[in-house]
C-alpha positions in Angstrom: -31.6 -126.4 -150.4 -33.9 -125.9 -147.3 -32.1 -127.3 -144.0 -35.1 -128.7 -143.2 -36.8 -130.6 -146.5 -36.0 -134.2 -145.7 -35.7 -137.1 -147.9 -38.5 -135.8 -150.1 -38.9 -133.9 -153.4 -39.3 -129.9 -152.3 -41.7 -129.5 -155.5 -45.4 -129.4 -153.2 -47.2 -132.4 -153.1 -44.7 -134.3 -154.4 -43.3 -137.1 -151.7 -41.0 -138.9 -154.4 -37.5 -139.4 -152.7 -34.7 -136.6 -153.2 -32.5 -137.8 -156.4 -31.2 -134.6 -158.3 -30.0 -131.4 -156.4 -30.9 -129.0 -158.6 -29.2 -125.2 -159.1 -32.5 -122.6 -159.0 -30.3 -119.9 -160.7 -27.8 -122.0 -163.3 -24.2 -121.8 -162.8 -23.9 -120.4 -166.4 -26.0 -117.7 -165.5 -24.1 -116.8 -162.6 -25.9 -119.1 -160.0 -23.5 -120.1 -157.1 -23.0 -123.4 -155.5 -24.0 -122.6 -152.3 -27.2 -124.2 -149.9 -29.2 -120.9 -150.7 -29.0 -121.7 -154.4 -29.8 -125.5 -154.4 -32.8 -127.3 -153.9 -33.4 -131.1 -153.5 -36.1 -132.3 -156.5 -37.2 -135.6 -157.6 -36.1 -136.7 -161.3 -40.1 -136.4 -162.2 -40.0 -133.1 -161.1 -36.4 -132.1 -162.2 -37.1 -132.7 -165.7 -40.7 -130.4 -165.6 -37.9 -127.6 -163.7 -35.9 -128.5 -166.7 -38.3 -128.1 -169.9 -39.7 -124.7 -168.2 -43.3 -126.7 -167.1 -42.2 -126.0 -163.3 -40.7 -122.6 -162.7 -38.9 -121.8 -158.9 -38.5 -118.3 -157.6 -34.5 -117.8 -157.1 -35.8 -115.9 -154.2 -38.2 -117.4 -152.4 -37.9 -121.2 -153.5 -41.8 -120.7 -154.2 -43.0 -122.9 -157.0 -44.9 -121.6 -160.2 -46.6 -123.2 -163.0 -45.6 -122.0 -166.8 -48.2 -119.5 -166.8 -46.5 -117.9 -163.6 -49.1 -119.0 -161.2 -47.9 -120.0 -157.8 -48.6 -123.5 -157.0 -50.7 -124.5 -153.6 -48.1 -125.3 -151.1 -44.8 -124.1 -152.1 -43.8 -121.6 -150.1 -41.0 -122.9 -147.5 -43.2 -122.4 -144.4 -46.1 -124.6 -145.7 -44.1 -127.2 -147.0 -43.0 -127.2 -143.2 -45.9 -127.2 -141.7 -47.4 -130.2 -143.8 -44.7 -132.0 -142.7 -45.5 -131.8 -139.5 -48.5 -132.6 -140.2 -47.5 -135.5 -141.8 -45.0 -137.2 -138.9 -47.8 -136.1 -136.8 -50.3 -138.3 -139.1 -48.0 -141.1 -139.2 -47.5 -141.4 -135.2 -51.4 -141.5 -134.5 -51.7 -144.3 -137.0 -48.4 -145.9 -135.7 
């Protein structure tokens, strides 16, 4: 789970609130319950992680589609910066 995601889903574009914690490498696999193994997903999103339509690195946290193609936006250090982005959006309009 990334320190710094927020309240939102960590699946890019998706701004849905966090609802499921979800283990990227499954404990009966030999995932571990530790912050580098979790990541915070919306239920919309869980259940694509779940039936294999959305695909996470167990490395990177990057997000691929089911034909292995990473999607725009997912690695960690975008997602940051188009949060910034974001508050930054929100403040001029404030």
């Amino acid at each position: 789970m990334s320190e710094g995601q927020g309240p939102e889903c960590a699946s890019p574009g998706c701004r849905a609130p966090v609802v499921h914690i979800h283990h990227v490498i499954r404990c009966s696999r030999g995932g571990r319950t530790d912050l580098a193994n979790l990541i915070s997903l919306c239920p919309r999103c869980h259940r694509h992680v779940q039936a294999g339509s959305l695909m996470i690195d167990p490395v990177t946290h990057e997000f691929n589609d089911r034909h292995h193609r990473l999607l725009p936006g997912s690695h960690p250090r975008h997602r940051r910066r188009l949060q910034r982005r974001e508050r930054f959006r929100r403040a001029m309009t404030a």
